[in-house]
N, C-alpha and C positions, 0 to 999 in steps of 0.2 A: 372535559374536552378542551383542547388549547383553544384560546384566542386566535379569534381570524378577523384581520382591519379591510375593513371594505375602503377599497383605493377611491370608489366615485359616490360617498355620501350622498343621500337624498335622491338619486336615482331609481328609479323605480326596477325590480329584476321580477322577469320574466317567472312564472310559475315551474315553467319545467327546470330551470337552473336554482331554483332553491334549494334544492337538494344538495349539490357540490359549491364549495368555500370557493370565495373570489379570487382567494390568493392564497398562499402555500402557509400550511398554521405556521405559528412563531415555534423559534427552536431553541429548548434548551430553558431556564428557568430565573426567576425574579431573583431582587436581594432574599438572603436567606431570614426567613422569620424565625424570632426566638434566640436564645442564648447560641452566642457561635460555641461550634465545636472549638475542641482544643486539637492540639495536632500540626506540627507544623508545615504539610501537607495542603491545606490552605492556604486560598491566598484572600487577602484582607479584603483586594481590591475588588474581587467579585464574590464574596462576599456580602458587600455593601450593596453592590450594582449589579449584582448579577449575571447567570455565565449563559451566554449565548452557544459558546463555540462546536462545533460539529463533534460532542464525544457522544458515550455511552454513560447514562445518569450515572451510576457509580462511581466515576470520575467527575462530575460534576463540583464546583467551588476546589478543585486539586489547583497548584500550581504547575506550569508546565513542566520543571524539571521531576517534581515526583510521582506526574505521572512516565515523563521515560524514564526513570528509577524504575517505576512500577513493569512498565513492558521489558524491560532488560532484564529483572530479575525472572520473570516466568516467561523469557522468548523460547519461540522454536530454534533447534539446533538448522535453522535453515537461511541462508544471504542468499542477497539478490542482488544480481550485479548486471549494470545497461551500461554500452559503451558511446560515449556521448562526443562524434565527433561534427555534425551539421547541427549540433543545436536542436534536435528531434523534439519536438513537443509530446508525445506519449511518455518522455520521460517522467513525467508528473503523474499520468495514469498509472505507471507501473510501482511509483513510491507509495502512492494511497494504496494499492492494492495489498503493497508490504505489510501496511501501516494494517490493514482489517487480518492480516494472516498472524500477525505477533511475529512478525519475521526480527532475526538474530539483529541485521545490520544490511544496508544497503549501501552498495559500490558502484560510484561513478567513474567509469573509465575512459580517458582522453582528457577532454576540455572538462576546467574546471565550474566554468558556469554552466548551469543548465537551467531548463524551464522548466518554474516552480510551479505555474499555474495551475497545473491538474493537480499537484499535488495538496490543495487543497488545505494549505497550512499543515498537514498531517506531517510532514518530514519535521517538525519542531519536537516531535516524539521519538525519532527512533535517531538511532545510530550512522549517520552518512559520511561512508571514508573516499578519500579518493585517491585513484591510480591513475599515474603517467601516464601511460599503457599495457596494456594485456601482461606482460610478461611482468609488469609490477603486480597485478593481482592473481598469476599463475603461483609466484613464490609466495605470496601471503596467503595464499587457499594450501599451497604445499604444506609450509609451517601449521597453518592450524589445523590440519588433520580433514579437512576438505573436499571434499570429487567439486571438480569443477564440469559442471554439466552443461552443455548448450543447446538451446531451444532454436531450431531454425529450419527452414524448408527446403533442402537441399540434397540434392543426388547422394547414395547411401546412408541416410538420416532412417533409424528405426523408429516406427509411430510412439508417440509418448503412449496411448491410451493401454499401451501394451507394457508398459515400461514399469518395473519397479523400481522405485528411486531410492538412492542412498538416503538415510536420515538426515544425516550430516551432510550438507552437502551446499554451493552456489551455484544457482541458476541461474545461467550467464542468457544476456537478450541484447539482439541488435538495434538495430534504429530503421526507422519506415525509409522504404526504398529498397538501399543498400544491403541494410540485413547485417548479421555477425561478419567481422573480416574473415580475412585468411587468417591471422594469425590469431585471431580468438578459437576458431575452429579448430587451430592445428592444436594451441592449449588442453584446447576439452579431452575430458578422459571420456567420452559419450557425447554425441549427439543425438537427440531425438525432436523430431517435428509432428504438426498438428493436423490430423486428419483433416482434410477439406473436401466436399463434393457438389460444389458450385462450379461457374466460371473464373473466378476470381483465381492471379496466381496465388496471392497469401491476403491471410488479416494482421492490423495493424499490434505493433509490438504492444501497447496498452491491453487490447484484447490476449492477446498470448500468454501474456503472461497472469491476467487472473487463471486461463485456463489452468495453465501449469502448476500456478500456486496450489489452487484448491485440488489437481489431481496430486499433488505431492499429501495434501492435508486430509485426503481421502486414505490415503498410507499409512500417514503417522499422528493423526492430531484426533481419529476418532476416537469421542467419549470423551474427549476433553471439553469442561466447559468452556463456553464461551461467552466473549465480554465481561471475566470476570477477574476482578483485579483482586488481588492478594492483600489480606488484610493486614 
């Protein structure tokens, strides 16, 4: 059972709350005990100190590049591309979501900065190119043999749930508010949007796009393992 550090020593806790941990177990594992592996794959420094960072144990003590060696070699034939012109904060939600699908490569289109914070250090793994605009990553989906597909809620949009998705393919997302432009829309060789039956007109691009992902991964990634890196 992991270690759980009680934040108020010497405090007395209540009978009914002994049951649940004060505070979230520790993540991730100590220096490594015994003879280091060989392999350069490892990295010394944790290693010695051990790897805290938000992976799947199997990755554990890797160094970062060969763990995205690792996901580039067994990605899905699937990109994900957000167009990042107000600085959208789900931008980072939509990277981590890449980051658990084993997505190909992730596309930033607009402004080159964007906000890392949802992304949870996970973008240090995968693939992140960037586009000027739309029509830089209309030609780059052309050449590599790509459907450029858009996720959005808009008057003749066919429901995704209904949608079979190319394998190959980027799934292009907009930004909270605004949503996909015109000219990403006009891009798309497909548009499809996300059933809703609340009051809300839409949910945010972070949530959309897990949707999307895992209905694409319900298509083409059944019966593959998962969190399993290549030995």
């Amino acid at each position: 059972m992991p270690d759980v550090v009680d934040p108020h020593p010497g405090v007395p806790v209540p009978d009914a709350d002994r049951a649940f941990p004060l505070s979230a177990p520790v993540v991730g594992v100590g220096p490594w005990q015994g003879p280091w592996p060989d392999g350069e794959r490892y990295d010394p420094e944790l290693l010695a100190n051990g790897d805290r960072r938000n992976l799947v144990d199997r990755y554990r003590y890797w160094t970062n590049e060969a763990i995205q060696d690792d996901l580039a070699a067994r990605a899905h034939p699937l990109h994900v591309a957000i167009e990042n012109w107000e600085h959208d904060f789900n931008i980072g939600a939509i990277v981590r979501t890449a980051n658990a699908f084993a997505v190909a490569g992730v596309h930033i289109v607009g402004r080159r900065r964007w906000n890392r914070r949802g992304a949870m250090v996970t973008d240090r793994y995968l693939a992140v190119t960037h586009h000027p605009d739309v029509d830089d990553l209309a030609t780059w989906a052309k050449e590599a043999g790509l459907a450029l597909i858009a996720i959005e809620n808009v008057p003749g949009a066919l429901p995704l749930e209904a949608a079979e998705l190319p394998e190959c393919c980027v799934l292009l997302f907009g930004q909270e508010g605004s949503g996909l432009s015109g000219p990403a829309l006009a891009a798309a060789s497909a548009v499809y949007e996300i059933s809703q039956y609340g009051s809300t007109r839409s949910i945010n691009a972070g949530a959309a796009g897990a949707i999307a992902m895992y209905h694409w991964a319900l298509q083409h990634a059944a019966g593959r393992p998962a969190g399993r890196p290549s030995d």
